[in-house]
C-alpha positions in Angstrom: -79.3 -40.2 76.5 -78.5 -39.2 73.1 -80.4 -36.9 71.2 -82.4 -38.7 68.2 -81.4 -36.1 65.4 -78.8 -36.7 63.2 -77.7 -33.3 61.3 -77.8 -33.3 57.5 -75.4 -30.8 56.7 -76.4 -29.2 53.1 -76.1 -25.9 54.1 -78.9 -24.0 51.3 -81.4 -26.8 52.3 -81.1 -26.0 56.4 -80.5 -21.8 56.7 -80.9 -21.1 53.3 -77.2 -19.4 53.3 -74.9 -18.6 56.0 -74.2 -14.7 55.1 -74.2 -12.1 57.7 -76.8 -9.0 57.0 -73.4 -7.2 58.6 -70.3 -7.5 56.8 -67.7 -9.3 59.9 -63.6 -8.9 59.8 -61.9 -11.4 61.1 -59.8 -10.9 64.3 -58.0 -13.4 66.0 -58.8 -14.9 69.6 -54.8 -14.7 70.4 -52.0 -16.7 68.9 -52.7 -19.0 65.2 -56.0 -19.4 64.2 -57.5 -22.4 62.5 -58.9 -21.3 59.4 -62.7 -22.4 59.0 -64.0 -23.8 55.9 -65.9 -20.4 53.9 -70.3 -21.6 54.0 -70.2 -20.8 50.6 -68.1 -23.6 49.5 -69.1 -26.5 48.8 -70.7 -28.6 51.5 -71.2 -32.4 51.5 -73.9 -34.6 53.7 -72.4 -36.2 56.7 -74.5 -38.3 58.9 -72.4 -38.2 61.9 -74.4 -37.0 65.1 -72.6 -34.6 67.7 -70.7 -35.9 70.5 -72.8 -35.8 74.0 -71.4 -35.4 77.5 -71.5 -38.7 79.3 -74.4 -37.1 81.8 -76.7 -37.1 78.5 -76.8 -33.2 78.4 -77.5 -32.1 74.6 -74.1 -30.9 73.9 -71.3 -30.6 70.7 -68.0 -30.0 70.9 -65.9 -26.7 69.6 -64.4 -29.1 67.0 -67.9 -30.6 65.7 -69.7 -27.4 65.6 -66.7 -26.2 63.4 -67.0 -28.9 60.9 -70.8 -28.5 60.8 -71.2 -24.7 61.1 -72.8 -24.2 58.4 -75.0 -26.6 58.3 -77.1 -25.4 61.6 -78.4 -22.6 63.1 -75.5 -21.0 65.9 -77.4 -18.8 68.4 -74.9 -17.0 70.7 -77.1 -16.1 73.9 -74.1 -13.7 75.3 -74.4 -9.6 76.1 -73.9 -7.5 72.9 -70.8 -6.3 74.7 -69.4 -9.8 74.6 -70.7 -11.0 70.8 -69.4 -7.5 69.5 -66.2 -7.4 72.2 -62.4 -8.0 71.4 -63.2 -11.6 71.9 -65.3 -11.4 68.8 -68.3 -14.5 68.0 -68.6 -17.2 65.5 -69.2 -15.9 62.1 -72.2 -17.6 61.3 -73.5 -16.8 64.7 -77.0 -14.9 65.2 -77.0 -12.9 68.2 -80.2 -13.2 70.5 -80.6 -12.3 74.3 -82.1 -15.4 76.6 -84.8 -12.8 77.4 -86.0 -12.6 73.7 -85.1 -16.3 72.7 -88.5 -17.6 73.0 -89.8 -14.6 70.7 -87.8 -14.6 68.5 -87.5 -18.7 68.3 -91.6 -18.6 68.0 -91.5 -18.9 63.4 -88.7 -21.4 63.6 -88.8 -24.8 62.5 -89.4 -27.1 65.3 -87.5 -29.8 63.7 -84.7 -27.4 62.6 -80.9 -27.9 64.2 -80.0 -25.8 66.7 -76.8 -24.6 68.6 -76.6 -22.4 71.6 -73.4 -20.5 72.7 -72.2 -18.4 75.3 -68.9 -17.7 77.2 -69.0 -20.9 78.7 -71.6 -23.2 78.7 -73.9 -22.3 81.1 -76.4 -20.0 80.0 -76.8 -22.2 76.4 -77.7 -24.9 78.5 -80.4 -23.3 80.0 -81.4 -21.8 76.6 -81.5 -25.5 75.3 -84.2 -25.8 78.2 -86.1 -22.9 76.6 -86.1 -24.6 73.2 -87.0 -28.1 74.5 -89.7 -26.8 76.4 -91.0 -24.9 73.0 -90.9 -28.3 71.3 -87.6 -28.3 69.7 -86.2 -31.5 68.6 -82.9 -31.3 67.4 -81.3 -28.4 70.1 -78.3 -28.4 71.6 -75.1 -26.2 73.6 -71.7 -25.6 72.5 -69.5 -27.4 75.4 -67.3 -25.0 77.1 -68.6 -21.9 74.8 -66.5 -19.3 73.6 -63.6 -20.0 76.0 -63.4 -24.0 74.6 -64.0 -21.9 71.1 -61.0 -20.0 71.9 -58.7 -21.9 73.4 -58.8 -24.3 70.3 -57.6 -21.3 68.1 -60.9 -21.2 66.0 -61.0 -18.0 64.5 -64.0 -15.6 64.9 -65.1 -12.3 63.8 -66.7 -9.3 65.3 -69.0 -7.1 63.7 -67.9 -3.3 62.9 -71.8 -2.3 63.2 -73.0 -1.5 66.6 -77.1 -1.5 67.3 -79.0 1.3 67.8 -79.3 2.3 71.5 -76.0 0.2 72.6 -72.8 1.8 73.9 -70.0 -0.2 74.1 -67.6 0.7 76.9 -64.7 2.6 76.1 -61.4 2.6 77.5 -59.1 5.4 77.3 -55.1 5.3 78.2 -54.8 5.7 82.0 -53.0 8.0 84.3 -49.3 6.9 85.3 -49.4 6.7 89.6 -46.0 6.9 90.9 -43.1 4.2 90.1 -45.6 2.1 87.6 -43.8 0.7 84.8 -45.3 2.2 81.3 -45.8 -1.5 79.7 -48.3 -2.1 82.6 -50.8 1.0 81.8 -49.9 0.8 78.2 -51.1 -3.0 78.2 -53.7 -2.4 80.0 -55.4 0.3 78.0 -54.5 -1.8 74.2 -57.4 -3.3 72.5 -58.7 -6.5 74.0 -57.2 -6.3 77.1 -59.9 -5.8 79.1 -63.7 -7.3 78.4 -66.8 -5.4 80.3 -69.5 -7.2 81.9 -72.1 -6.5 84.4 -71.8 -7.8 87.9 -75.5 -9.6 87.6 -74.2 -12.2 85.5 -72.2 -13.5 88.1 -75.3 -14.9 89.5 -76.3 -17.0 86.6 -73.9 -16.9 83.7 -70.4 -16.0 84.6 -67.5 -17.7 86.6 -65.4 -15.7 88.7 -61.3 -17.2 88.3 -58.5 -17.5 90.1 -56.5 -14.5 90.3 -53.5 -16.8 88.6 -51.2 -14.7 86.5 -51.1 -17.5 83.9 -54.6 -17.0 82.2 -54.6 -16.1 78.8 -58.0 -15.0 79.0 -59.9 -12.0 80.6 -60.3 -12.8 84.2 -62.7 -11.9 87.3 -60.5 -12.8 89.7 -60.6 -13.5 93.8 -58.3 -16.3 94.9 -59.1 -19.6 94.2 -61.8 -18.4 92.3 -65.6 -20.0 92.5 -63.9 -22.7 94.9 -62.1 -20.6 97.2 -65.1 -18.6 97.5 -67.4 -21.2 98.1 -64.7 -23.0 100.7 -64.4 -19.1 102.5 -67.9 -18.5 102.9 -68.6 -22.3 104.4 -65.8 -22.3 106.9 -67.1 -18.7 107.7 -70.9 -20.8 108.2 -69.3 -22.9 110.4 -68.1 -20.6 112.5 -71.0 -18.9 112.7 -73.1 -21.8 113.5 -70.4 -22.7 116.3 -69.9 -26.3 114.5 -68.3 -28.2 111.6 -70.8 -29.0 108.6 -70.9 -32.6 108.0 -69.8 -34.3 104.8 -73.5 -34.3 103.7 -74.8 -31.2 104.1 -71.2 -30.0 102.2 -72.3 -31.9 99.4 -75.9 -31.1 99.4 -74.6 -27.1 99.6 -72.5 -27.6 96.8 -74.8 -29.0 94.8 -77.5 -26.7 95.8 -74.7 -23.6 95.1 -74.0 -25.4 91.8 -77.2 -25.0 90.7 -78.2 -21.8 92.1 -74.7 -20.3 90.5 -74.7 -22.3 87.4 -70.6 -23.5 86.1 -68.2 -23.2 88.9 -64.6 -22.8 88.2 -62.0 -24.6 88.8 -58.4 -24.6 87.7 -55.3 -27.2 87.9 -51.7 -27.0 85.9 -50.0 -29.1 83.7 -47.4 -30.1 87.1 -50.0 -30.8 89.1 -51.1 -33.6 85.9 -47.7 -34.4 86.0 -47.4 -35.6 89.2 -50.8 -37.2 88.6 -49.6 -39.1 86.3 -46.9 -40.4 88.5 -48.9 -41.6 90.6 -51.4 -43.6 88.7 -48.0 -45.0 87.6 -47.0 -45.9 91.1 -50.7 -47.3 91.9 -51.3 -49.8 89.2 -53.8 -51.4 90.9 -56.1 -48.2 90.6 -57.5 -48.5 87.3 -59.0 -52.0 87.5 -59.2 -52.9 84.1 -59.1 -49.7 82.7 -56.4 -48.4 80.3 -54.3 -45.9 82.0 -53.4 -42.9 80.4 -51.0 -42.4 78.0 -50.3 -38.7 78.3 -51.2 -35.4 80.0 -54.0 -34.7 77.1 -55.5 -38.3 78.6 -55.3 -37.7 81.9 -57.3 -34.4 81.4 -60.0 -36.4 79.8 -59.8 -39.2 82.3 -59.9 -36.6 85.1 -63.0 -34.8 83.6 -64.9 -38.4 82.6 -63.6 -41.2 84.9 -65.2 -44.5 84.5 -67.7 -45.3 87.3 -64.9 -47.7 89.1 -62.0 -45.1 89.2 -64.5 -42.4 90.7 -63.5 -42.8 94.7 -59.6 -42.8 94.0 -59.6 -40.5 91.7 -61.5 -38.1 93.8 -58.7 -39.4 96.8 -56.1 -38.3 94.5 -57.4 -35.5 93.0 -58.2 -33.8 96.6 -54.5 -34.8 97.9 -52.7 -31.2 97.4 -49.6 -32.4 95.8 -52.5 -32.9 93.0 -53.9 -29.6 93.5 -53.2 -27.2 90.9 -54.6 -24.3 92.2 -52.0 -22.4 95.1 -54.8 -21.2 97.0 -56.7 -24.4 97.2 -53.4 -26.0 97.8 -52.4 -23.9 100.7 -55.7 -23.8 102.3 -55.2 -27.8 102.6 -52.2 -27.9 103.7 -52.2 -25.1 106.6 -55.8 -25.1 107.5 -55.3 -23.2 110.8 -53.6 -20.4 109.2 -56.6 -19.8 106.8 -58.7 -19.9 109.8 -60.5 -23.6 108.0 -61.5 -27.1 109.8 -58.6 -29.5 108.0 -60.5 -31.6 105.6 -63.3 -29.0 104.6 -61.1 -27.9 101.4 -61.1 -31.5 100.8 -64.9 -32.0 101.0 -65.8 -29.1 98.8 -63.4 -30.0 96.3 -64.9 -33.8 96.2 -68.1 -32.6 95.9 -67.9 -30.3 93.2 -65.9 -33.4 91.3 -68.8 -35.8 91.7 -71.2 -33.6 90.6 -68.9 -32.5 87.9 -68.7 -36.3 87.2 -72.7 -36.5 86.8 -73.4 -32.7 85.5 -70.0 -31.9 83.4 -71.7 -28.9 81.8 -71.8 -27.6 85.6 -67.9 -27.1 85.9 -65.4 -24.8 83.8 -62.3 -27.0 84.1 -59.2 -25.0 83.4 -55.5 -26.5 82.7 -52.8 -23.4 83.1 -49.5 -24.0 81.4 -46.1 -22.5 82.1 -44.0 -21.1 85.4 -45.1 -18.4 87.4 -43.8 -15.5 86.2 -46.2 -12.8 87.9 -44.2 -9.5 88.4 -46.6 -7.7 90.3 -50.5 -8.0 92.1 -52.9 -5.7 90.2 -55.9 -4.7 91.9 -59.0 -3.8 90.2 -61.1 -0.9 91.9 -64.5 0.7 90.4 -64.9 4.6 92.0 -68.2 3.5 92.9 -69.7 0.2 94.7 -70.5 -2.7 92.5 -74.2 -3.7 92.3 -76.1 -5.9 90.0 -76.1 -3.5 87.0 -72.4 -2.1 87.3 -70.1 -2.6 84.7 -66.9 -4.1 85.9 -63.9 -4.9 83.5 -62.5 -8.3 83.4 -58.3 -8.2 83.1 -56.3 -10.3 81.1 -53.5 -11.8 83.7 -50.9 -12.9 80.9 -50.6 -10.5 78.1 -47.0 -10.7 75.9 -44.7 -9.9 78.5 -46.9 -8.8 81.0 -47.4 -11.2 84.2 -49.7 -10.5 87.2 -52.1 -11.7 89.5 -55.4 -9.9 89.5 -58.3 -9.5 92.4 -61.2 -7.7 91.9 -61.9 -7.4 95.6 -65.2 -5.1 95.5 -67.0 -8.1 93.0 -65.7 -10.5 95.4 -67.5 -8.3 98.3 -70.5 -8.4 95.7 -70.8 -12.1 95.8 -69.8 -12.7 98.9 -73.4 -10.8 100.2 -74.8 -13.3 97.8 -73.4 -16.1 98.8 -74.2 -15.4 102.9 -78.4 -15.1 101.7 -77.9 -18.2 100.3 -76.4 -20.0 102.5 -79.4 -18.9 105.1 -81.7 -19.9 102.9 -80.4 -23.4 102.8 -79.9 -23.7 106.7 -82.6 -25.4 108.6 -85.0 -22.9 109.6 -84.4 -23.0 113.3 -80.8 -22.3 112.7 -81.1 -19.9 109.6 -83.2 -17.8 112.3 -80.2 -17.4 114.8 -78.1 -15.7 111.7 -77.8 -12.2 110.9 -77.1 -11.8 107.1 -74.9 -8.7 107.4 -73.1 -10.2 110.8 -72.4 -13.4 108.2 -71.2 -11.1 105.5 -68.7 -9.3 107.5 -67.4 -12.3 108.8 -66.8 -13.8 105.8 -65.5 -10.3 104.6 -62.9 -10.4 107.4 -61.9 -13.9 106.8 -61.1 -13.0 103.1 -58.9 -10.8 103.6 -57.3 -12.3 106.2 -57.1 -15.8 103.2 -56.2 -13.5 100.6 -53.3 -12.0 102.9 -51.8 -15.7 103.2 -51.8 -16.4 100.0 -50.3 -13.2 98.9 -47.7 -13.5 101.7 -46.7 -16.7 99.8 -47.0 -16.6 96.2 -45.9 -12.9 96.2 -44.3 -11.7 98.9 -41.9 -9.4 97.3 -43.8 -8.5 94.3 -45.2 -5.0 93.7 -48.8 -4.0 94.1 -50.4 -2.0 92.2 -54.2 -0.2 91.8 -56.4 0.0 88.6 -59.0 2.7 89.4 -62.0 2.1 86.9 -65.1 4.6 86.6 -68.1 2.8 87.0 -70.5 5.8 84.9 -68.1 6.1 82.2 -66.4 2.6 81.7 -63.2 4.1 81.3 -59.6 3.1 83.2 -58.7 6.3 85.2 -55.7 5.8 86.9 -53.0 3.4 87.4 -50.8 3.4 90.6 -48.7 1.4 92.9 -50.0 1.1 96.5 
């Protein structure tokens, strides 16, 4: 369904002027930045509409919103720490928490244009919800938030003012543990390399990633991110219950952990598209009608939006691990025993999250890493305290200039992973959620992590050197940086 507003973009006749009542700087979201046109210039009617996911969800794109900034109102729904942090915010953008949208939305125009934003997608889709149901008209989120922002090179801005009564977390250079290279700490502790956010959002508007080195981005990271946790903690069910889920109630739970979650995350690489590629090229027969692709960037877009008659081999394909470009997800497929899975539940979870990507797009962060490998160590993130809902944990970029690791945060993992064993009792059928013991399924799926997280290690890193980031939780400050 497409929305029925079409946005007239005359910029005094919409917001009246798109100045900041705080004066922004620009900063750069890493690497060239795409210069956006100033709001005071000169801005011409256009009577183009945004471009919609194919599901019908009221959604623009990074590039459309840029075009048509000014011309709308941008809310960014995101934690002060993340609108002010290194990441920065679109300049036009007004800050306003989901807890105070509806207030503060209350004098707006009903007909006016609106745009949501957050990291990623998920929380300004359930802020469009808020709008709707106020009786706005013309409402919609920014596709893939500020990572899509990002990742496009669109420059933004952060503002040098910080409100009354919020303390961003400060980082400090950490202490040197034995035989740590300096360019580790030192990277570490430089602006932007870390971004702080609080566990709770985890359970309703933050992904948790892969702990693949090649992220450009800051990182929450247990391996195979949202996937492999949701894969761990359902063969962990299983052997709970003393027998294998069927293919239905895998898809109803990921559906059910889909929504109860928000975006999952999942990652491929451009090698894993290439041998994708080769083998729609070896199956001609495949696309039944359709055009194939002509190059990676169209297989990405094929792979996110197949047409309704490419859904089943596609999904055949993408679940095959020669096509899976996560090596977690990968490895779990192909030695199930030594991950302690059923063969062919790695395969069910990751079809099921596909088709409901397929039908609810907003619902998955799709990732595409570039590059080798070129992790030279494992860095493990540790708070001096346990992580609960309100602690402050930092996310770590895994690729900074030279710099090359793979990063677990073990204790948010454990965090989740408590979650994730009440929720899966609550979905049982009540005669078998009864037989279950919440903390007996949490430690089993505890123990079963680390003995997944082991294998993979073992593999992808088997001679690389670990080391420890200690982080204190009160003061939001890196303490200490040592190799294990």
């Amino acid at each position: 369904m497409r929305p029925q507003w079409i946005v007239a973009l005359v910029a005094g006749a919409l917001l009246g002027s798109c100045h900041r009542a705080e004066a922004p700087r620009s900063r750069a979201s890493g690497g060239p930045t795409a210069q956006l046109r100033r709001c005071e210039d000169n801005v011409t009617e256009d009577d183009s509409a945004p471009s919609l996911a194919p599901s019908g969800a009221p959604e623009v794109d990074v590039r459309w919103l840029a075009a048509h900034r000014c011309g709308v109102r941008v809310i960014d729904v995101r934690e002060a720490d993340e609108y002010d942090g290194p990441g920065g915010h679109i300049d036009v953008a007004e800050r306003v928490s989901p807890e105070a949208l509806a207030t503060r939305a209350e004098p707006w125009p009903r007909g006016a244009p609106v745009v949501l934003v957050c990291r990623s997608g998920r929380r300004s889709a359930r802020a469009v919800e808020t709008l709707q149901g106020m009786g706005f008209t013309r409402v919609a989120s920014l596709t893939g938030g500020m990572l899509s922002w990002q990742r496009e090179g669109l420059a933004t801005t952060a503002t040098v003012h910080v409100s009354s009564g919020e303390t961003p977390p400060r980082t400090r250079a950490p202490e040197l543990g034995p035989e740590v290279a300096p360019e580790l700490a030192e990277s570490l502790a430089a602006p932007g390399a870390l971004r702080w956010v609080q566990a709770a959002s985890l359970l309703g508007g933050a992904t948790v990633s892969c702990i693949d080195g090649r992220a450009e981005t800051p990182v929450l990271g247990t391996p195979g991110g949202d996937l492999g946790e949701l894969v761990l903690s359902l063969a962990a069910l299983e052997d709970t219950l003393h027998r294998g889920l069927t293919a239905a109630e895998v898809e109803a739970l990921v559906g059910a952990y889909g929504e109860a979650f928000g975006r999952l995350y999942l990652h491929t690489d451009r090698h894993a598209l290439e041998r994708l590629m080769q083998w729609f090229h070896d199956h001609p027969e495949t696309f039944q009608g359709v055009s194939p692709p002509r190059d990676l960037d169209a297989l990405g877009a094929l792979v996110r939006h197949p047409p309704a008659g490419l859904e089943a081999p596609l999904r055949a394909a993408l679940t095959a691990p020669a096509h899976i470009g996560c090596g977690h997800l990968r490895l779990m497929t192909e030695h199930p025993a030594r991950y302690g899975l059923r063969p062919g539940l790695v395969g069910e979870v990751l079809g099921a999250t596909l088709t409901r990507a397929w039908r609810h797009p907003e619902g998955l962060e799709f990732a595409v890493l570039e590059g080798e490998h070129r992790e030279r160590g494992v860095l493990e993130v540790r708070l001096d305290a346990p992580v609960h809902a309100h602690s402050w944990v930092p996310m770590v970029t895994p690729h900074r200039g030279a710099r090359e690791v793979f990063v677990m945060h073990p204790q948010v993992a454990s965090f989740l992973r408590a979650e994730t064993a009440w929720f899966l009792i609550e979905h049982l059928d009540p005669a078998e959620a009864r037989r279950i013991d919440p903390q007996r399924l949490t430690r089993h799926i505890e123990a079963l992590g680390e003995r997944q997280r082991d294998a993979t290690i073992a593999a992808l890193a088997p001679h690389l050197p670990h080391h420890r980031l200690l982080v204190s939780a009160r003061a939001h400050q890196l303490v200490r940086v040592a190799r294990d």
